[in-house]
N, C-alpha and C positions, 0 to 999 in steps of 0.2 A: 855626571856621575855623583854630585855634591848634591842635588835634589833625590837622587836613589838612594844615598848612603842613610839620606833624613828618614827616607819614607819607611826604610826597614829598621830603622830605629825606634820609630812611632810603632808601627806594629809590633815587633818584640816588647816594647813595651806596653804595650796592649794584653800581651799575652800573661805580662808578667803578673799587672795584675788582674786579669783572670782567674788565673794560678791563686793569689792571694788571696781572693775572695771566694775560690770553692770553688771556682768554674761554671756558674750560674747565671742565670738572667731573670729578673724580676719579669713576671708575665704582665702584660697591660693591661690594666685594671677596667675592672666591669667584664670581663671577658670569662668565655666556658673554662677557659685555664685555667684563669684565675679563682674562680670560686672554686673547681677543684682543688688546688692546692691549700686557700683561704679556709674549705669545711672540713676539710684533711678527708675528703671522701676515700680515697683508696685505702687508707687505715680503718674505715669505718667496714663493718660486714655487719652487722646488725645496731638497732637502737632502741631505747626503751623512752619513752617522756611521760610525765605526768603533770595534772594541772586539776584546775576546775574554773568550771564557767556556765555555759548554757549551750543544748543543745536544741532543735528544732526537729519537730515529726513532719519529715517530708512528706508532701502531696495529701495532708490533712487540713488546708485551712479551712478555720470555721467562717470563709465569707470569701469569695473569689478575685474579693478585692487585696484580701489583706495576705498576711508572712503565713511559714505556716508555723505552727502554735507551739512556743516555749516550756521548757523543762528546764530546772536548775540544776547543774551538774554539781555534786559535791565532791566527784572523787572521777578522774578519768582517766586510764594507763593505757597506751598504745605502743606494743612489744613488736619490733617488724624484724624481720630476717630477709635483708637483701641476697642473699644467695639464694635459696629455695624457689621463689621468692615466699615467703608466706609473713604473717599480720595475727597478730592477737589482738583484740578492743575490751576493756572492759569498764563499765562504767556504772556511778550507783546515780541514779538522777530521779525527779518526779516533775512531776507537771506544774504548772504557773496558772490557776487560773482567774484570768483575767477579768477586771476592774468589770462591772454589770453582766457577767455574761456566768449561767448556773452550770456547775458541771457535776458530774458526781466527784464524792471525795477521793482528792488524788491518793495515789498509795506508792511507796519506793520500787522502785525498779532496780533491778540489776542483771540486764544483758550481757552476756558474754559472745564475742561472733570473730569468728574466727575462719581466717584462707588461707589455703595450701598450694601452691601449685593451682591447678585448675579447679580446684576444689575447695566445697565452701561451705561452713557448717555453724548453728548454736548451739552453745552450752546450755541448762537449764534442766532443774532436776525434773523427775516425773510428778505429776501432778497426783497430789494427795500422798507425797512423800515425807517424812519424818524428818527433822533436821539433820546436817550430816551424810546423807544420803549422795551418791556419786552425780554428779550432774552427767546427762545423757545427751552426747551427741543428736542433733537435728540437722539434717541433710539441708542445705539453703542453695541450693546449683543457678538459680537467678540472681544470687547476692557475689558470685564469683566476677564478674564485671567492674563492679564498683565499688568494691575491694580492693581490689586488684588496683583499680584508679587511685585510690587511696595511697597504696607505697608508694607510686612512683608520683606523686604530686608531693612526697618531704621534698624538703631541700635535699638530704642528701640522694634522693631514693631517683628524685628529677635529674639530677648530673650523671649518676650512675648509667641511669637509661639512655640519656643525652650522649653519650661515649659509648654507649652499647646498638645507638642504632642510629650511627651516622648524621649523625644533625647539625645545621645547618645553623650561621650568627649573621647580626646584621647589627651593626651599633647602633644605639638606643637612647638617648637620654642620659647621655654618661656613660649609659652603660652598655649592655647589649640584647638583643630577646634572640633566644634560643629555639628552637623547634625541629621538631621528630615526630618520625610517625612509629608506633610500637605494632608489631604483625600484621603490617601492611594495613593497618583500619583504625587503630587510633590515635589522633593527631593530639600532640602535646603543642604548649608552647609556654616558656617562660620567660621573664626578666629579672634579669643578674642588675645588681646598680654598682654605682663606681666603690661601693667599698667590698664589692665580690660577692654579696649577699645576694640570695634567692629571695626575690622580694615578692614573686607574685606567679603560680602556674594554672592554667588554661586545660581545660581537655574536654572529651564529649563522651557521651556513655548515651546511648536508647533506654529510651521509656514510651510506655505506653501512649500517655496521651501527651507528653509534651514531643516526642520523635527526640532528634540530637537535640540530648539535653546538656547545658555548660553545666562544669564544675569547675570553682575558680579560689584556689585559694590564696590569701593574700599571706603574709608573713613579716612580721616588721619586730623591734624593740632586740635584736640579736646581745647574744652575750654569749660568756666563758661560763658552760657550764662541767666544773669539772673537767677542766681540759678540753671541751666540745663544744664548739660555737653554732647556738643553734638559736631560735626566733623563741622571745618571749613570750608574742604574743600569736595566736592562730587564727584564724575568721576562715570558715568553709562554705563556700557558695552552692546551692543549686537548681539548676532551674528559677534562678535572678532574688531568690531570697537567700539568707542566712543558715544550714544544718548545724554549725558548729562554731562556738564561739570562745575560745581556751584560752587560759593564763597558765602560760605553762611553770613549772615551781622547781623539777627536777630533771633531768637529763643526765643516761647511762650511757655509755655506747661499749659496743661488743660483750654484754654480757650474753649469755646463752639463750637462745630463741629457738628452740626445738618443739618442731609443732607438727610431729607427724598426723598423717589423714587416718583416722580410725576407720578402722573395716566397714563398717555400716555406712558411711559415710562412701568411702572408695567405689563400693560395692554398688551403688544405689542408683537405682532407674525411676526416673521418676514415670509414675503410673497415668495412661491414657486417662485423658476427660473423660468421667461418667454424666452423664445426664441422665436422670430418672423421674419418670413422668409418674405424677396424682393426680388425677381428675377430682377438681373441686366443685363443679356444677357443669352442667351442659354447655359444653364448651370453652370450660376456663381450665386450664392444665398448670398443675405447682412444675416446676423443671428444678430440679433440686441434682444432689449426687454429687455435692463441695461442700465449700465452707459458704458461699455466696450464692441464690437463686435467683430464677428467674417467672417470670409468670407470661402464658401468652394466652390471648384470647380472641377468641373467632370470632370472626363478625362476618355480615353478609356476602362483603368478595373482599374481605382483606383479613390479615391479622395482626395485630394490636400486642406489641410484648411489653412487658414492664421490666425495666430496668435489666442492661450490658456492661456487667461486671467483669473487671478482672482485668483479662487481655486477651489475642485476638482467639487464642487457640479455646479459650470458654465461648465465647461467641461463637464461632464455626461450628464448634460442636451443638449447642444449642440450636443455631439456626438449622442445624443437620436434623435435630429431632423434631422441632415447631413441623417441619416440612413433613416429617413424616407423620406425624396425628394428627396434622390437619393439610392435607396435601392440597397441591392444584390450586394454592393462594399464594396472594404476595404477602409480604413484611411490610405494611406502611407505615408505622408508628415504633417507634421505640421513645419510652416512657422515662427518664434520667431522674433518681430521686435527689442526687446533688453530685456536686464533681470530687466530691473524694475520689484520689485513684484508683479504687479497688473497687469503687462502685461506676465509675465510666471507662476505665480503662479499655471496654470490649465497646467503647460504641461505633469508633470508627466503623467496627467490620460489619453494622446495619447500615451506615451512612453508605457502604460501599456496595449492599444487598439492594441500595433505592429505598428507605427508611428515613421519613422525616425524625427530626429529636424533637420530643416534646419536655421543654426544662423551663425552670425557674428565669424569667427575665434577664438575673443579675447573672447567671451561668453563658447566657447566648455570645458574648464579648470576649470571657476567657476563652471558650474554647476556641470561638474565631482565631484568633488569635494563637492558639497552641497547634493546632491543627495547619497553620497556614508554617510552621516551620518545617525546616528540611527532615527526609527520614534517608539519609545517606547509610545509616550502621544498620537499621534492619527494614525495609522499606515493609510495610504490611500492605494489604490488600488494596485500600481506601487509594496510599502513594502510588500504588502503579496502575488505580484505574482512572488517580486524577480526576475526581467525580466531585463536585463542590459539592456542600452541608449543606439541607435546607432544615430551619430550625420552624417551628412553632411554640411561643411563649405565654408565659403569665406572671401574674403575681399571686392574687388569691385563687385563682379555680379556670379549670381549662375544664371541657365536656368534651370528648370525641363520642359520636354516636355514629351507627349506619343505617340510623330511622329504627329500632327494632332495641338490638341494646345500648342503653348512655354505660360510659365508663368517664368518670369524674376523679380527677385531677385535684385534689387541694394542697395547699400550700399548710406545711408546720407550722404554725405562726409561734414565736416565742420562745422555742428553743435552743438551750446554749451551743448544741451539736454545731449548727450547719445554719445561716443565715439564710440559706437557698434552699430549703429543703422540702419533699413534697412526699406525700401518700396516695395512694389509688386507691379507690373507691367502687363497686360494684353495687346499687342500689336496687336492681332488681333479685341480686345474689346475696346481696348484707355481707358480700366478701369484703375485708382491708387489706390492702398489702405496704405492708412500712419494713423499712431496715435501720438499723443505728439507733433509733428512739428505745426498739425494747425487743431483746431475743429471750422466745419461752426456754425457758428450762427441760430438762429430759421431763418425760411422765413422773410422779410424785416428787419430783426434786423438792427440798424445803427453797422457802422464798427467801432473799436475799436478807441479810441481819438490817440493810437499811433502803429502802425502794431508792431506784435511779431516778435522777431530776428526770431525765429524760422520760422517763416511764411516764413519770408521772404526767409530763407536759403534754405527749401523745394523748392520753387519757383527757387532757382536758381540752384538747381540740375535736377530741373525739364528739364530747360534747358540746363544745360551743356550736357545732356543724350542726349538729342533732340527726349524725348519723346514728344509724342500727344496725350494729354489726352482731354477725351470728359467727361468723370465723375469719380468724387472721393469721392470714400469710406471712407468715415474720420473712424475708430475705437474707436473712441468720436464722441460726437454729435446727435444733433437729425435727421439728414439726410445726403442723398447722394447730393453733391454739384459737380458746375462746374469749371475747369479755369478760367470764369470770375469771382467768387466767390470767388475764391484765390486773382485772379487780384485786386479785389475791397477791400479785407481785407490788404492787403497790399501798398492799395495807388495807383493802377494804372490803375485803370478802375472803371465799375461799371457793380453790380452784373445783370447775367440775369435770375438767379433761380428765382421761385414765386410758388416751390411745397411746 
C-alpha cells in the first residue's frame, strides 16, 4: 500500500506541474512538429521576402559544359499566398557578361510572373507603349508547374504542404527528412535540422530535354525578421546548376497577397501547332508558323530536317507536315544547331521517328547524359519507345550528301552565343539557315541603333567559309532575308528585301 500511496503522489505531482507550466510539451527537436511550431507556420497565411543577388537563365548555357549564364539581381520580391495557393515574382535584374566572351549590350529587365491556382501568367506592358501604360497580362500555362514548385519549396509553404498531404519522417542527422507526394505526382522531400530550420527541399518538375528535372533549394543563415524567422540566405537549384541565388534583406508575413486570374488569362486556350510551308528551292521547304522554324530537305530516299525546336508537340506537328510534302520518305537526319532548350527541346520526338542527330561534338555527351534520365511526370514518345540515340558529330563541318545534293554543316566559330553552335549550308541553292546569330527584321523595319556581336560574327564566318549565299533562313523571324539584309543589320550596306 506504501509503494501505491508514493506512486500516486508522484503522478499528482506530475500533473501539478503540468498545470504550472501551461500544460505543454516541448516537441523533439529536428522534427515536422517542431519546425511548425519553430516557423510559427499556422499564423503564417501569406509572406512577402525581399533581397538581391543573382539569378541564372535556365537551359541557356553558352557551352554544354558550363552553368547557365548569370544576371545580377538588384531588387527581387516574392509575394506568395498560401491559401489560394498563388505567387507573385518580381524582379529588376541584367546580364553578367562574361570575362572573353562578346555579347550584345546587356539591357535591365524587369519580369513580373505570376500563379494563381492553376493558372499562370506575365506582367509586361505592350510593346511600343508609352510610359505608365497598364502592363497586360500574358497567358504562361507551361510556367504553372514550376511555379507552383516554387511555393511549396519556402520553408513555410514545404511544412504547410507536408501537414496537408500526409508525409512521412525519418531522422536525419540530428535532425529529420520529410517527404510527400502533392496530387499524387509530385514528390517532395525535405531536411528540418536540430534547430527546427527547413534547411534544404527536393522536388521534380518535366522538362523537355532534361525529363524529371531536380529543383533543390538549400536555405541557411535563419533569423528574426520582424517577428518571422525565415533563411537569410537562398540558393535555387535546377537541373544541377544554380537559377537563384538571394540575400534575402526584408521579410513581411501576412500582409495582403491577392492575386486574382484576370479574364484573359482564365479564359485562354492555348492555340493548335500551325506549321506553314515555303518552298525555297526544289525540294528545300521553310516549316515556319511560331516563334521557332524548321527547315526539311529531300534528298534521294530520305529527308534531311534542320533543327527540333521547342518540344514534342512542335516536332509531331512538323514531322506531320515534312510527311505530307514530301511523302513515302523517311526522317534520317535531324540537324541540332546547339542545345539551348528551345532549340532541342523537340529532338527527342526525331530520335523516336528513327532520326540520327547531327550536333556539334561537345553537345553528343550532354545530351547522352540528359536523355538517359527518368521521364516518370510526362513520359513523351522517345520514353515509351525506349529506342537509343544515334548521334553523328563534328567540329568544324559535317557533309551529308545522297550523291546528287551536299548539305554542309559548319560550325560558328567565335561566337559569344553558343560555344557549340552550327549553320547549314545549301551550296547548290546558296541557301543559309542559322538561328540566335541574327533574326531579320519585319520588311522596312529600320536597322538596329547598334548591330549585334552576333550578327556580326555570322557575317564573318560567312566569309571566312567563302560561302555565297543568295538567301537566309533565319530560324527566328518573320522571313526569309538576303546578304544584303545581313549587310544592312550590321552597318555595311542597305537592305534589298521588300517581301
Amino acid at each position: 500500500m506504501k509503494g501505491a500511496t508514493v506512486q500516486k503522489l508522484s503522478l499528482a505531482l506530475t500533473l501539478v506541474i503540468g498545470v504550472l507550466s501551461g500544460g505543454c510539451t516541448r516537441e523533439e527537436p529536428g522534427t515536422l512538429q517542431a519546425a511548425t511550431e519553430t516557423l510559427g507556420v499556422n499564423e503564417v497565411r501569406s509572406i512577402e521576402y525581399s533581397g538581391t543577388g543573382s539569378w541564372f537563365q535556365f537551359g541557356q548555357a553558352p557551352n554544354p559544359t558550363l552553368p547557365w549564364p548569370a544576371f545580377t539581381v538588384s531588387s527581387f520580391t516574392a509575394s506568395i499566398n498560401y491559401e489560394t495557393p498563388a505567387a507573385r515574382v518580381q524582379m529588376e535584374r541584367i546580364q553578367v557578361v562574361e570575362p572573353n566572351r562578346v555579347r550584345p549590350a546587356p539591357v535591365q529587365q524587369r519580369p513580373v510572373q505570376v500563379v494563381s491556382g492553376t493558372h499562370a501568367w506575365n506582367l509586361a506592358a505592350p510593346a511600343g507603349a508609352t510610359p505608365g501604360t497598364a502592363p497586360t497580362p500574358q497567358p504562361q500555362p507551361a510556367a504553372v508547374e514550376e511555379r507552383t514548385a516554387e511555393i511549396w519549396t519556402t520553408p513555410h509553404g514545404f511544412l504547410r504542404a507536408a501537414a496537408a498531404n500526409n508525409a512521412t519522417s525519418q531522422p536525419a542527422n540530428g535532425g529529420s527528412e520529410v517527404s510527400f507526394t502533392v496530387g499524387g505526382k509530385y514528390k517532395y522531400v525535405g531536411r528540418i535540422n536540430a534547430q527546427n530550420q527547413v534547411e534544404r527541399v527536393q522536388t521534380w518538375i518535366d522538362n523537355t530535354v532534361l525529363g524529371d528535372t531536380p529543383i533543390e533549394v538549400t536555405y541557411s543563415d535563419y533569423r528574426d525578421f520582424n517577428g518571422v524567422m525565415f533563411p537569410g540566405k537562398i540558393v535555387r537549384a535546377q537541373g544541377g546548376h544554380p537559377v537563384l541565388d538571394l540575400t534575402v534583406s526584408s521579410v513581411t508575413a501576412n500582409t495582403p497577397v491577392d492575386l486574382p486570374v484576370p479574364d484573359q488569362v482564365r479564359t485562354f486556350t492555348p492555340p493548335a501547332v500551325n506549321v506553314e510551308v515555303e518552298k525555297l528551292a526544289n525540294g528545300v521547304y521553310y516549316l515556319k508558323g511560331g516563334s521557332h522554324h524548321s527547315v526539311a530537305i529531300d534528298q534521294r530516299d530520305h529527308i534531311v530536317v534542320v533543327e527540333g525546336p521547342q518540344d514534342e508537340a512542335r516536332s509531331l506537328a512538323v514531322i506531320a507536315k515534312v510527311k505530307e510534302t514530301i511523302p513515302n520518305k523517311p526522317i534520317r537526319h535531324i540537324v541540332n544547331t546547339h542545345a539551348h532548350f528551345d532549340h532541342s527541346g523537340g529532338l527527342r520526338t526525331y530520335v523516336a521517328e528513327g532520326a540520327t542527330v547531327v550536333t556539334h561534338e561537345m553537345n553528343r555527351p550532354y545530351y547522352e547524359k540528359a536523355w538517359a534520365a527518368p521521364r516518370t511526370l510526362s513520359p513523351d514518345t522517345l520514353a515509351k519507345a525506349s529506342k537509343p540515340a544515334t548521334f553523328e558529330t563534328f567540329t568544324d563541318k559535317q557533309v551529308l550528301t545522297d550523291g546528287r545534293r551536299s548539305i554542309e554543316v559548319h560550325q560558328i566559330a567565335g561566337g559569344g552565343h553558343n560555344d557549340a553552335f552550327a549553320m547549314v549550308y545549301l551550296p547548290a541553292e546558296k541557301i543559309l539557315m542559322e538561328v540566335d546569330a541574327w533574326a531579320p527584321l519585319a520588311p522596312n523595319a529600320p536597322p538596329p541603333a547598334a548591330p549585334s556581336p552576333f550578327a556580326i560574327n555570322l557575317y564573318d564566318n560567312i566569309r571566312r567559309l567563302k560561302l555565297d549565299v543568295r538567301q537566309i533562313a533565319a530560324l527566328h523571324g518573320p522571313r526569309v532575308a538576303t546578304m544584303a539584309d545581313l549587310q544592312s543589320a550590321i552597318g555595311q550596306g542597305k537592305p534589298t528585301s521588300t517581301q
